[in-house]
C-alpha positions as CSV (number, residue, x, y, z in Angstrom):
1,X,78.7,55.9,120.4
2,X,75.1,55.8,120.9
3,X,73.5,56.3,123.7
4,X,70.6,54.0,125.0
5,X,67.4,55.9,126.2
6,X,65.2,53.0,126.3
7,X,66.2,50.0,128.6
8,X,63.7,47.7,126.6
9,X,65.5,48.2,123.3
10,X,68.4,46.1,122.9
11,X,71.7,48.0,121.3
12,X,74.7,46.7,121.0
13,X,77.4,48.6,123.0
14,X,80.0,48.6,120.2
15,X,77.4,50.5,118.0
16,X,78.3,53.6,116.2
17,X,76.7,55.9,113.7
18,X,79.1,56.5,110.3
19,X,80.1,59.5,111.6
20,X,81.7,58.4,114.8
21,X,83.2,55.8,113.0
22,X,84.7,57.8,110.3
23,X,86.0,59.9,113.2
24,X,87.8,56.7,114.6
25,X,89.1,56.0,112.0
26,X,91.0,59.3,110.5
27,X,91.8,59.7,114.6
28,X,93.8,56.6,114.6
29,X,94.9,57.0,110.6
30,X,96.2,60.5,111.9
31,X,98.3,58.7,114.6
32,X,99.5,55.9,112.7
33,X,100.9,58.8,110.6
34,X,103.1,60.7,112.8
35,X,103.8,57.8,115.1
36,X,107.1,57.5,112.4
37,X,107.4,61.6,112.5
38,X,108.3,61.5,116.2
39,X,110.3,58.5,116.4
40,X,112.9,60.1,113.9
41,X,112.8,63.1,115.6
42,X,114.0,61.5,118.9
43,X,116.6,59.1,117.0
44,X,118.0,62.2,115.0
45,X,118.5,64.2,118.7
46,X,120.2,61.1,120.1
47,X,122.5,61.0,117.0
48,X,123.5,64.4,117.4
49,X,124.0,64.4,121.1
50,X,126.4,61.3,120.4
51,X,128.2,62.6,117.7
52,X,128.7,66.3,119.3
53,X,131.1,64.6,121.9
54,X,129.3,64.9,124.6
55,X,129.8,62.4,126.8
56,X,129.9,62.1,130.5
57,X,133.0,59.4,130.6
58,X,134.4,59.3,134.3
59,X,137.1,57.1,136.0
60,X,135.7,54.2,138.3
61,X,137.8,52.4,140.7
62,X,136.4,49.4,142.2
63,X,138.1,46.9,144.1
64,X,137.1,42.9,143.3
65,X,138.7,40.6,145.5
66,X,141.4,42.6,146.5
67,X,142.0,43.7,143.5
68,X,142.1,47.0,142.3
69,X,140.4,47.6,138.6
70,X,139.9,51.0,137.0
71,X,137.3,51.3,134.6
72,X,136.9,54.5,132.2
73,X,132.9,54.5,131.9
74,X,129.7,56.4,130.8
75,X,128.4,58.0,134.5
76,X,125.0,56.1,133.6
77,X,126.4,52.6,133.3
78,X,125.2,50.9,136.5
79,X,127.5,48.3,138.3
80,X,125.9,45.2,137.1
81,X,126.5,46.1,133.4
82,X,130.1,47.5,134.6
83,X,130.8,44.2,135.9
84,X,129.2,42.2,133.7
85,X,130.5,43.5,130.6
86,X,133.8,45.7,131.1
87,X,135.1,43.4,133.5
88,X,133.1,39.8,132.1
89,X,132.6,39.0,135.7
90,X,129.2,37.4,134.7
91,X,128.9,35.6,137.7
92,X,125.6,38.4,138.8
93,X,122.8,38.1,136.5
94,X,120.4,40.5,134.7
95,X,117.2,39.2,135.8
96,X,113.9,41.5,136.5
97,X,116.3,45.1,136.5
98,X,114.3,46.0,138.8
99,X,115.8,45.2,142.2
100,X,112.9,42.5,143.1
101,X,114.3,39.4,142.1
102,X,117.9,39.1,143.9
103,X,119.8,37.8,140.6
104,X,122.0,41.5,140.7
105,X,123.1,40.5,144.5
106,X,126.9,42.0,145.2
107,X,128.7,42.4,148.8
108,X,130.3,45.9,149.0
109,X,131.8,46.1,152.3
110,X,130.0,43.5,153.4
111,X,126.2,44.7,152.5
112,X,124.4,42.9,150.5
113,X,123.0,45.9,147.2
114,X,121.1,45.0,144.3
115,X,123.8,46.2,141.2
116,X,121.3,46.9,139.1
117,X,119.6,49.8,140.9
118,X,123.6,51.4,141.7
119,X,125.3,53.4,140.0
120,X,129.0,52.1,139.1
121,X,130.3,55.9,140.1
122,X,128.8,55.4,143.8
123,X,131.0,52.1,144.2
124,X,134.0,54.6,143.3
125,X,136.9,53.2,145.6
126,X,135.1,50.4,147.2
């Protein structure tokens, strides 16, 4: 861009010579093209670390009501999604995911937690 010397003459801040424009334009040409180059690359590493087997499946006891359920789950899966989808209690909603709106709100042994911020392996037995 160029830069203004003299305050009495009036330039446009948006100004540019060819040069710094060409340059703006193969710098976001050259992005646009390997924006697609690293979104494969991340796909194709998530594909392989699903099909290779490795998975971090654990056994999740949680007692609903005085009911005991066991739940064989993915050690990431937090409790709202646990409940909400392996056990279709869909009673706490998904609202911010965030924690700041209140919609998660369960009572485990009597305190109130926010299920979307919790792990369903930390509610193991409880």
């Amino acid at each position: 861009m160029k830069k203004v010397n003299d305050p009495n003459e009036e330039q446009s801040l948006f100004e540019s010579s060819r040069r710094e424009f060409l340059q703006q334009v193969t710098m976001a040409g050259t992005g646009l093209a390997i924006t697609p180059l690293l979104k494969q690359t991340t796909i194709s590493q998530a594909q392989k670390i699903f099909n290779s087997g490795e998975t971090n499946v654990v056994t999740v006891t949680i007692i609903i009501n005085g009911k005991k359920k066991i739940l064989h789950l993915d050690a990431r899966v937090t409790l709202l999604d646990a409940l909400r989808e392996n056990l279709s209690l869909t009673g706490s909603k998904k609202g911010c995911d965030r924690g700041q709106c209140g919609a998660c709100t369960v009572l485990i042994n009597g305190r109130r937690i926010n299920a979307c911020l919790t792990l369903a392996v930390m509610c193991n037995n409880k």
